[in-house]
N, C-alpha and C positions, 0 to 999 in steps of 0.2 A: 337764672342764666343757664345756656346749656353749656358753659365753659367747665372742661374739668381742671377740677384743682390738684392732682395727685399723679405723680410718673414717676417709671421705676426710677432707681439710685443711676444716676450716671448720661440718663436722658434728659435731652434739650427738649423742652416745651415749644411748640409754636402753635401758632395762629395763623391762619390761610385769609389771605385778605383779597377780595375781588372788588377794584373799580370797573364802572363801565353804565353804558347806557340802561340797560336790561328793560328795553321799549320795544317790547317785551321780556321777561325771565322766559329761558328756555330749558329744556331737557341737556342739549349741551352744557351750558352754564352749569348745571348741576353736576354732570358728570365730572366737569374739568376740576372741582372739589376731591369728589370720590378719587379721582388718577392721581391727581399730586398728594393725596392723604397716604395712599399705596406707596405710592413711588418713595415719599421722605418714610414710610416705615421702613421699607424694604434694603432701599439705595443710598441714602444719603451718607454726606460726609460724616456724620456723627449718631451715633444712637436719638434717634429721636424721637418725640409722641405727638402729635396734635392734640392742642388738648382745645381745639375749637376754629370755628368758620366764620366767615361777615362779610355779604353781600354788602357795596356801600354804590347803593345809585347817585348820581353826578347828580349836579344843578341843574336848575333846567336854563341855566344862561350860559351851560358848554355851548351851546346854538347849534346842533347838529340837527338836522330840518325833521327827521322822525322820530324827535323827544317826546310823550306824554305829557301831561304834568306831572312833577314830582310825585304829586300824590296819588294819585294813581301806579308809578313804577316804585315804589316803595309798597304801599298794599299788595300789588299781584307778586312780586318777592317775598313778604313774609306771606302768603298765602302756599307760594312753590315750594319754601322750608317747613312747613309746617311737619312735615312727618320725616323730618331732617331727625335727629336727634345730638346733634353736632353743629350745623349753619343756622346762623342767627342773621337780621338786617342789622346796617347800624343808619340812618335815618341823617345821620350829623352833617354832610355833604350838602343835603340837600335844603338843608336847614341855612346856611350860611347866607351873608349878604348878596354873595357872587359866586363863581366855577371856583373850585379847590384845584390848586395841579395834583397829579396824582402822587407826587413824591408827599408836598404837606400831608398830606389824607393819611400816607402809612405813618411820616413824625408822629400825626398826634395821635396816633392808635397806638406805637410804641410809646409813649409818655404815658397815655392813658391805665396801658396793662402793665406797664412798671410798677406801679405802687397794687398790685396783684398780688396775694401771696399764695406761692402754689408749693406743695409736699414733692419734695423731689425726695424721694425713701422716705429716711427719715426727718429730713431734715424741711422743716419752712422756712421759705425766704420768697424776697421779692425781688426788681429787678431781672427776671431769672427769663421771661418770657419773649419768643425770638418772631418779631414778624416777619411775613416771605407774603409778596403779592402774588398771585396766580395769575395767568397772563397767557395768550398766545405766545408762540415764539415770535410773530411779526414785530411784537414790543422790542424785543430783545435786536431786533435788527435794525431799529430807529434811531437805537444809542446814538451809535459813531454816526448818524446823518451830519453833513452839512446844508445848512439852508443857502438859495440863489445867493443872500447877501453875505455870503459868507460867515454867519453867524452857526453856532452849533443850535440844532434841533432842539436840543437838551438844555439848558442852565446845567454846568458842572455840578454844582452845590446838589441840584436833583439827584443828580449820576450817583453823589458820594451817599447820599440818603439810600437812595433805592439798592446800591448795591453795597456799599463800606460798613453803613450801620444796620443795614436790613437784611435781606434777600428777596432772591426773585424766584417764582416756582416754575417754566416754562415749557408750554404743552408743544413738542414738534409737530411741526405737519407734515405731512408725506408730501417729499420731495426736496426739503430744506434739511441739511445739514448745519445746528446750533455749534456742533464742536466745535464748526472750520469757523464759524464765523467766532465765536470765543478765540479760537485759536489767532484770526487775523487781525483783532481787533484788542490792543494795549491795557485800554480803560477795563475790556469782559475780561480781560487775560488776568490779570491786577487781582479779580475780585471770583477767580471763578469758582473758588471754595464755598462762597454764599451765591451760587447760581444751579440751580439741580433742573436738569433737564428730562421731562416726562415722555417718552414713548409710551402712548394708550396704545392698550391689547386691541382696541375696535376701536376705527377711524370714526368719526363723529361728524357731521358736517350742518347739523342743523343751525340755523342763522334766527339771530329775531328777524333779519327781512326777509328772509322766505316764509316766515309765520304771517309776517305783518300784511305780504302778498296774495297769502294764500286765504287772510280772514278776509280781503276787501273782498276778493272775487269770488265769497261765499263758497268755498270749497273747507271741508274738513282737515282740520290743523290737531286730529285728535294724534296724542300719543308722538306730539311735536313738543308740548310743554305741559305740566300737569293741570288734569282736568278742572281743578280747582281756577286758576287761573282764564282757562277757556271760558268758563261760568261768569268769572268777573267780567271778561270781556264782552261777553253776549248781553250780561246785564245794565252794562254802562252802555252800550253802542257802540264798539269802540269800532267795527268796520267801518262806522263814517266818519270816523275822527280826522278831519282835512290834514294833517300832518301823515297820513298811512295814507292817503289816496295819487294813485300815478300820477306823476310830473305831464302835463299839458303840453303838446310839441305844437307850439303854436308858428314855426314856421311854415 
């Protein structure tokens, strides 16, 4: 495991957890690791360590129409960590009967690494390990959504997982302001000590569907997502994978 078990005396251990499609892993994806590992050494409310990473690809019965198969967006992931020395895959998502919501996905990773025992100084214990999702800020603006039917976006119970017993790691993008929206919003305001918000030194904007665009139309995707990956892709075929190829305007 690339989990470290050992943080100075007085530091909060975490674990950086990433849902999402990753059809394809990209160079961003990786970065937004790297920012939030900085940002909670540097920033955060509490002395803290990361003592590990986990990319966790979704089901492929989330139905988002440029899924992969599972198996394949779980391989070309542990293929992008490999010279990680910190980000691991965890595979278990994708394993399931059906889509996981994202809130279950961090419970059982905090259940999981509960019974973990990591050297905080001198001392071992368990229990002791704190998850934080990593996330665009757009997650972070979905909370307080209401859907047409008047229903909240969210299931409360979600809200209380993802932000009461967890946290959230949250990359800004240029041009959104997370404060105001913490600041306007009761439920972020409530929990904003477990919400640490990431300004990256270099704005990032690579997309898996700018990759996934730019492998149909045979154009170079190098130095978009690790070469390794590119390799897998060229080896399966994946630019004629009919879920990557442009939507039909049959009007």
């Amino acid at each position: 495991s690339k989990l470290l078990r050992k943080v100075p005396t007085g530091h909060m251990p975490v674990v950086l957890l990433a849902c999402g499609s990753f059809s394809p892993p990209t160079l961003m994806h990786l970065r937004l690791f790297e920012d939030a590992r900085i940002h909670l050494h540097q920033c955060a409310h509490k002395p803290t360590t990361v003592i590990g990473g986990f990319i966790s690809p979704t089901h492929d019965a989330y139905g988002k129409t440029s899924l992969v198969s599972a198996h394949h967006r779980v391989r070309m992931c542990e293929l992008a960590v490999e010279s990680s020395s910190w980000i691991s895959v965890d595979p278990w998502e994708t394993q399931q009967p059906g889509w996981t919501r994202t809130a279950l996905a961090l419970e059982r990773f905090a259940k999981e690494l509960s019974t973990v025992e990591i050297q905080v100084g001198d001392q071992k214990t368990t229990n002791a390990i704190k998850v934080m999702l990593v996330c665009g800020g757009d997650l972070l603006q979905t909370i307080p959504h209401i859907k047409d039917d008047g229903q909240p976006l969210w299931i409360p119970d979600d809200v209380d997982t993802l932000l009461s017993r967890n946290g959230v790691v949250c990359l800004e993008r240029p041009g959104t302001d997370l404060s105001q929206v913490i600041e306007e919003t009761p439920i972020l305001n409530r929990n904003r000590q477990n919400i640490e918000i990431v300004k990256p030194k270099v704005v990032n904007s690579i997309s898996s569907t700018a990759v996934r665009q730019l492998l149909v139309q045979g154009l170079s995707i190098k130095y978009y997502t690790p070469d390794s990956v590119i390799e897998y892709m060229q080896e399966h075929g994946m630019q004629n994978t009919p879920q990557w190829q442009p939507k039909q305007d049959n009007s």
